[in-house]
N, C-alpha and C positions, 0 to 999 in steps of 0.2 A: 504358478501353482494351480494344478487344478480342485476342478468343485466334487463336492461331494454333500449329498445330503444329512450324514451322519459323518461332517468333519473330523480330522485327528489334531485340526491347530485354528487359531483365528490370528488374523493382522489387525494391527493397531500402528495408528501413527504415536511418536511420541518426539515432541518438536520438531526437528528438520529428518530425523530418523523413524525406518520401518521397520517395525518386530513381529517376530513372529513366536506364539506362544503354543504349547500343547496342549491337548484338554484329554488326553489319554496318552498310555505308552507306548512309543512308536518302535519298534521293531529295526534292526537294524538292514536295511533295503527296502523298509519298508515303503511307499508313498506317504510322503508328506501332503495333507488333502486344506480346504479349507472352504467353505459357505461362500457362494455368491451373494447368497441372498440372509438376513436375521434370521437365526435357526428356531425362534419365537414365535416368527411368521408360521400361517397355515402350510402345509404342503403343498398343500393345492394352489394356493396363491403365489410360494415359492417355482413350483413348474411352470405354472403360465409365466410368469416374471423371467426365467430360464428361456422360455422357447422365444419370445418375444424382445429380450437384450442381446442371447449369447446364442440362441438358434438352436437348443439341442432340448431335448426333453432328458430331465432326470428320471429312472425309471426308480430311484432308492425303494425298499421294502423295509419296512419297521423290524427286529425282531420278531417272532409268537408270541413273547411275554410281555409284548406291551400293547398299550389300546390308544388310539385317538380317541380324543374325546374335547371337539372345540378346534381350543388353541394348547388344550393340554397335552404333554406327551407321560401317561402316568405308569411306572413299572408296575406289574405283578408281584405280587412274594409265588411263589414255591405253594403254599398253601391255596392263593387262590384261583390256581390253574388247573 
């Protein structure tokens, strides 16, 4: 499965078994995607983590309607855009 910044599923073990869940709706053809890295972590800390395990730079872009801030990732409404 590949990485993606803004995954569509995350893996979890559950006893001798691995599952895989969705965290949005996945389209059908769509890629199934999922985080190398804690999507909690910073980005920036997640890229270097990226280049330095798996060799690749993630280039992901946030939507417009939302702001870094920290370790926050905090949406806009409508209004305060």
């Amino acid at each position: 499965m590949n990485h993606c910044c803004d995954p569509s599923a995350f893996v979890f073990h559950e006893g001798k078994e691995i599952r895989v869940r969705s965290l949005k709706l996945i389209r059908a053809g769509e890629e199934i995607t999922q985080s190398y890295f804690d999507v909690d972590v910073d980005v920036l800390v997640r890229q270097k983590g990226l280049q330095e395990k798996y060799f690749f730079f993630c280039e992901f872009r946030y939507p417009l309607n939302r702001i870094i801030i920290g370790l926050l990732l905090i949406p806009l409404s409508r209004q305060q855009m």
